[in-house]
VEXVEXVEX-232413 format. One record per residue (C-alpha): residue number from 1; residue in one letter; x, y, z. Coordinates in pm, 1 decimal, always signed. Layout:
<sites>
{k->NUM | r->a | u->X | v->Y | w->Z};
...
</sites>
This chain:
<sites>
{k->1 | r->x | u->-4432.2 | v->-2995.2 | w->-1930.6};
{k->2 | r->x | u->-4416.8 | v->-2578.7 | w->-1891.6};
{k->3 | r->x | u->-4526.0 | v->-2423.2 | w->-1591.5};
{k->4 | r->x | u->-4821.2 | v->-2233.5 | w->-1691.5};
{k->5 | r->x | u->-4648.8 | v->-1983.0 | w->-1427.1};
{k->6 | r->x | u->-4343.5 | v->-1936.8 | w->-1630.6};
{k->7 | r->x | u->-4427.9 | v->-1694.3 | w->-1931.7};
{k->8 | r->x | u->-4583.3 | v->-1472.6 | w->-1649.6};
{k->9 | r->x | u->-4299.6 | v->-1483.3 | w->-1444.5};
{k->10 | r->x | u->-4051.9 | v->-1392.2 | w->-1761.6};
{k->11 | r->x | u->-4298.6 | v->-1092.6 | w->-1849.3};
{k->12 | r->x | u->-4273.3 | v->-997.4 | w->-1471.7};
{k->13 | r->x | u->-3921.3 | v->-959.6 | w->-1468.8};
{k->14 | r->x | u->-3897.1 | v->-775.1 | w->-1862.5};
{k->15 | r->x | u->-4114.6 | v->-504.0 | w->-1701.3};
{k->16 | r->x | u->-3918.8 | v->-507.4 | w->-1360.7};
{k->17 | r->x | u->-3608.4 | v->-455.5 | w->-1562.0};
{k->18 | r->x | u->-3803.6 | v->-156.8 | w->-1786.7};
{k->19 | r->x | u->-3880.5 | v->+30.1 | w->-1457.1};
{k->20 | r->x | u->-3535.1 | v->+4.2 | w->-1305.8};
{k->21 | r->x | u->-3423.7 | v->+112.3 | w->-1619.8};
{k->22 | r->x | u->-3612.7 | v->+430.1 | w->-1670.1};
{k->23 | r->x | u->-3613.3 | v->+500.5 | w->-1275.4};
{k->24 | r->x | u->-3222.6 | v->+458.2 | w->-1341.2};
{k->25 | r->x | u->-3242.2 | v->+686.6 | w->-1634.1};
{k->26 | r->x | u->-3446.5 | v->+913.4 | w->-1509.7};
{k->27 | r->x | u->-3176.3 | v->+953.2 | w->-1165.9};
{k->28 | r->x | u->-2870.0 | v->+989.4 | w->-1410.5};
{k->29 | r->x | u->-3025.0 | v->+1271.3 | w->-1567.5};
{k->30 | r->x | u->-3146.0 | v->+1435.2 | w->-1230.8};
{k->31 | r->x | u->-2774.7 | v->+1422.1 | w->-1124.9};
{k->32 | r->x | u->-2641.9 | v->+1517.7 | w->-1447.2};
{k->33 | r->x | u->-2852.0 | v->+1832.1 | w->-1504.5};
{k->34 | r->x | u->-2887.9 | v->+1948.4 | w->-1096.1};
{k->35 | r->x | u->-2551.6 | v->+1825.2 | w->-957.1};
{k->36 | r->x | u->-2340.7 | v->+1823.7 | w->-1252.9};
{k->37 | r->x | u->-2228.9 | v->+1479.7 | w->-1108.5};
{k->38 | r->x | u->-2296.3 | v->+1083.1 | w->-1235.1};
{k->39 | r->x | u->-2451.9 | v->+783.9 | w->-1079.6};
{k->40 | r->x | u->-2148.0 | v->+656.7 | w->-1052.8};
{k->41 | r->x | u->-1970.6 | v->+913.0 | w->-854.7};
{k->42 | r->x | u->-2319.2 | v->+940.7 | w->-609.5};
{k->43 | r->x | u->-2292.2 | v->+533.1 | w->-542.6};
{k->44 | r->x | u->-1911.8 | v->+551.3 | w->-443.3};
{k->45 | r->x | u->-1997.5 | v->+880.0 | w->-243.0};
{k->46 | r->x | u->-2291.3 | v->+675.2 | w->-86.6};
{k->47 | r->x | u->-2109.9 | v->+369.9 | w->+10.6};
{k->48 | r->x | u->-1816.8 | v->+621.4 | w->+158.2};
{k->49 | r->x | u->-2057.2 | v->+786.7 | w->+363.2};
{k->50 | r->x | u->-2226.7 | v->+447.3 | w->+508.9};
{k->51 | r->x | u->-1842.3 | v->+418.1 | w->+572.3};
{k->52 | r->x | u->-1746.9 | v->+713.5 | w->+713.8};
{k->53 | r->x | u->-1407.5 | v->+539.5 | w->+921.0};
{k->54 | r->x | u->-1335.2 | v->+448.2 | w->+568.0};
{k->55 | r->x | u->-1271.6 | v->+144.9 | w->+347.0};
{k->56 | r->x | u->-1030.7 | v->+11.8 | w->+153.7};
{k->57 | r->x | u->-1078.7 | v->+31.6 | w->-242.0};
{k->58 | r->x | u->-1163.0 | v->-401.4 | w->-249.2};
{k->59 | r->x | u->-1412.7 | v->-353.3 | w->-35.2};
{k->60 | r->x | u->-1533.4 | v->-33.2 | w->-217.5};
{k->61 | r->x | u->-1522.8 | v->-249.1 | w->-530.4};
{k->62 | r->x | u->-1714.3 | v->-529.8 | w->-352.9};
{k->63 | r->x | u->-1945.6 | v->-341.5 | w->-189.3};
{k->64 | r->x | u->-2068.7 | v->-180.6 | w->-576.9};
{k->65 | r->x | u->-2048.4 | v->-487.5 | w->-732.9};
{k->66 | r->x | u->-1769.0 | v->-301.2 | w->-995.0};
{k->67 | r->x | u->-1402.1 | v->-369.0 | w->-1089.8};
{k->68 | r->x | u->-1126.2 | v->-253.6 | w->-910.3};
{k->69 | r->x | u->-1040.1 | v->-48.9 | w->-1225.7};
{k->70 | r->x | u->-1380.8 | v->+102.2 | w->-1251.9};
{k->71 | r->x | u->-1368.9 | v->+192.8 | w->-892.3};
{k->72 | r->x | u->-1016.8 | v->+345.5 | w->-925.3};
{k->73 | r->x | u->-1103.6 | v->+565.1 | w->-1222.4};
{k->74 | r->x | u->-1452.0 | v->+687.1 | w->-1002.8};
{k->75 | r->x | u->-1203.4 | v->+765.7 | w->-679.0};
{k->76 | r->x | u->-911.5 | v->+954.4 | w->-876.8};
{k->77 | r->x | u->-1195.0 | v->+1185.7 | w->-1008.9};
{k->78 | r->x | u->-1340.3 | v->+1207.0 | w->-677.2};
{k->79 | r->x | u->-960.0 | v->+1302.2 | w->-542.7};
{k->80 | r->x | u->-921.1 | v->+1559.7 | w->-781.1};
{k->81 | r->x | u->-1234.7 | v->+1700.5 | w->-708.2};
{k->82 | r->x | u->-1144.4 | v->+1723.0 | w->-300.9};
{k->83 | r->x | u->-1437.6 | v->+1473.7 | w->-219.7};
{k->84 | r->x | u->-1219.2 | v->+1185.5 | w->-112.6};
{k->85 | r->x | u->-904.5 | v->+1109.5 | w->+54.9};
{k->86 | r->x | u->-672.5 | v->+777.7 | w->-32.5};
{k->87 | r->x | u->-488.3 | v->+687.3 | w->+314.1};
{k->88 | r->x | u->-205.1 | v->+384.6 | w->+286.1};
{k->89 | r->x | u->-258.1 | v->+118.8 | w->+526.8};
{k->90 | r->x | u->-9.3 | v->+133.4 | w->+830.4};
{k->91 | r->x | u->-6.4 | v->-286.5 | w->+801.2};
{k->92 | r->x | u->+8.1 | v->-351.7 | w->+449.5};
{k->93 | r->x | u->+131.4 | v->-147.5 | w->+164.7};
{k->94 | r->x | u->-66.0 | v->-270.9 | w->-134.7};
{k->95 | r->x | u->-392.4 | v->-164.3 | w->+62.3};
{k->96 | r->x | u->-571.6 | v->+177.9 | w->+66.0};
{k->97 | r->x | u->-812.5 | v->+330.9 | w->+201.8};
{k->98 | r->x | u->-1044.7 | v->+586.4 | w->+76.1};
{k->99 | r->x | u->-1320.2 | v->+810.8 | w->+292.5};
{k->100 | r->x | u->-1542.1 | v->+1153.5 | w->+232.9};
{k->101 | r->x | u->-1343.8 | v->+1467.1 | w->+316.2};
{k->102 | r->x | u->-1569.0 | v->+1710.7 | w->+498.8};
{k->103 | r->x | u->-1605.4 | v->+1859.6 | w->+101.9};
{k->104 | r->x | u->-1720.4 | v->+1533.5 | w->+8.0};
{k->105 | r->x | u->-1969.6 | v->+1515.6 | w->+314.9};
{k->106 | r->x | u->-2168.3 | v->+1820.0 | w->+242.6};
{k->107 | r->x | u->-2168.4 | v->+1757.8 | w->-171.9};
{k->108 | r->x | u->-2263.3 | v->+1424.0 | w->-85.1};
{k->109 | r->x | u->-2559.6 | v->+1532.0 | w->+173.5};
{k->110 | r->x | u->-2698.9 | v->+1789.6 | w->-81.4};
{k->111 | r->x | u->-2661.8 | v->+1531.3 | w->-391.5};
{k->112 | r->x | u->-2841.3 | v->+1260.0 | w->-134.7};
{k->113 | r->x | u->-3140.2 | v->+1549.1 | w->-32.0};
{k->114 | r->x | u->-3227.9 | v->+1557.5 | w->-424.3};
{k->115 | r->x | u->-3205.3 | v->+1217.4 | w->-517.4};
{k->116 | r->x | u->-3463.8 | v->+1154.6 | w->-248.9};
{k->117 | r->x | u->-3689.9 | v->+1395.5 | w->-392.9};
{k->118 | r->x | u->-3621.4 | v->+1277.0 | w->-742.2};
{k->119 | r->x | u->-3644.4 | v->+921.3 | w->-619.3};
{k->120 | r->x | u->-3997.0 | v->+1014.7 | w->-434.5};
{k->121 | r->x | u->-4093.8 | v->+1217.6 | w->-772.2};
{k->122 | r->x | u->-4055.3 | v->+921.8 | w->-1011.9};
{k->123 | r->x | u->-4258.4 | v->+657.8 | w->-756.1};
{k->124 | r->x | u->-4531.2 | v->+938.2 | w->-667.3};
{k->125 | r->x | u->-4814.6 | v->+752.7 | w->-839.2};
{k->126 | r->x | u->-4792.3 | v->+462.2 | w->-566.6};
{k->127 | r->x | u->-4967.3 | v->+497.4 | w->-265.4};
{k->128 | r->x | u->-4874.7 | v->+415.4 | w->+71.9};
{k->129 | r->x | u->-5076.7 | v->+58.7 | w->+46.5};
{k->130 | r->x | u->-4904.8 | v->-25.8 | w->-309.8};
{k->131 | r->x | u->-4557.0 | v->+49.2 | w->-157.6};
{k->132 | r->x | u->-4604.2 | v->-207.3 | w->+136.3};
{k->133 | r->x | u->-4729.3 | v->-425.5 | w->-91.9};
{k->134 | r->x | u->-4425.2 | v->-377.7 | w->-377.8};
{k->135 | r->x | u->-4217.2 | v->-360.1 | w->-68.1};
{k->136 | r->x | u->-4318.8 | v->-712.1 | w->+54.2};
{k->137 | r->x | u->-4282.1 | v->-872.8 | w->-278.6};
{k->138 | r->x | u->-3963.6 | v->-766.6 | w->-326.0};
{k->139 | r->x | u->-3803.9 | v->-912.9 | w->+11.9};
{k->140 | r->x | u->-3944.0 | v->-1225.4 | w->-26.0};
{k->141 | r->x | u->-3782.9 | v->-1238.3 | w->-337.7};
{k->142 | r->x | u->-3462.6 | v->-1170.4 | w->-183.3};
{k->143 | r->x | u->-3430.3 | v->-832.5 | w->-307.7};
{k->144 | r->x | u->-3385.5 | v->-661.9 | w->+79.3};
{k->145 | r->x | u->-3031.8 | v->-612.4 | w->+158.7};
</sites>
């Protein structure tokens, strides 16, 4: 027997996905056209600056969800550009650390200051009430980190 719940539940998600999607689109493009940067490049900055004692590039990787690779080709770019540092462990030669240079810092602030207001922009048309609400759904889901 189907749970009469479940077809709802599928459309649910299919338009969940659709707005993170087009949010996600809509932020790539913001960062593309104002900052002449990626999504990519912002979420490694991000999780750097969380991090500012820095971390090593496995738990960079973890922390994103990516592949070591993918994170290495974001951080060489990043290196070039003077926004990050690589450090070798003292303890343990295969391990290395990354952090923000002070460059990195203040690109990173200013990219951060817009993609609030882009952020706020996109999700203007909920009010404060809606937001609680969407905001309690989604931790009892397990979507709160």
């Amino acid at each position: 027997m189907t749970n009469p719940l479940s077809k709802r539940r599928l459309k649910m998600w299919i338009r969940l996905l659709g707005v993170t999607r087009a949010a996600e689109g809509q932020l790539r493009e913001f960062l593309r056209v104002k900052h002449a940067t990626t999504l990519p490049r912002f979420d490694v900055m991000a999780a750097l600056w969380r991090r500012r004692e820095g971390i090593s590039m496995s738990e960079l990787s973890r922390m994103l969800l990516v592949s070591n690779g993918n994170a290495t080709t974001v951080v060489d770019r990043l290196e070039q550009d003077g926004f990050v540092r690589r450090t070798p462990s003292e303890t343990d030669r295969r391990t290395i650390f990354v952090d923000l240079t002070p460059e990195g810092v203040t690109a990173f602030e200013g990219y951060a200051a817009g993609h609030e207001v882009e952020v706020n922009r996109i999700f203007a048309s909920l009010s404060e009430a809606e937001l609680d609400l969407l905001t309690d759904v989604l931790k009892r889901m397990g979507g709160a980190r």
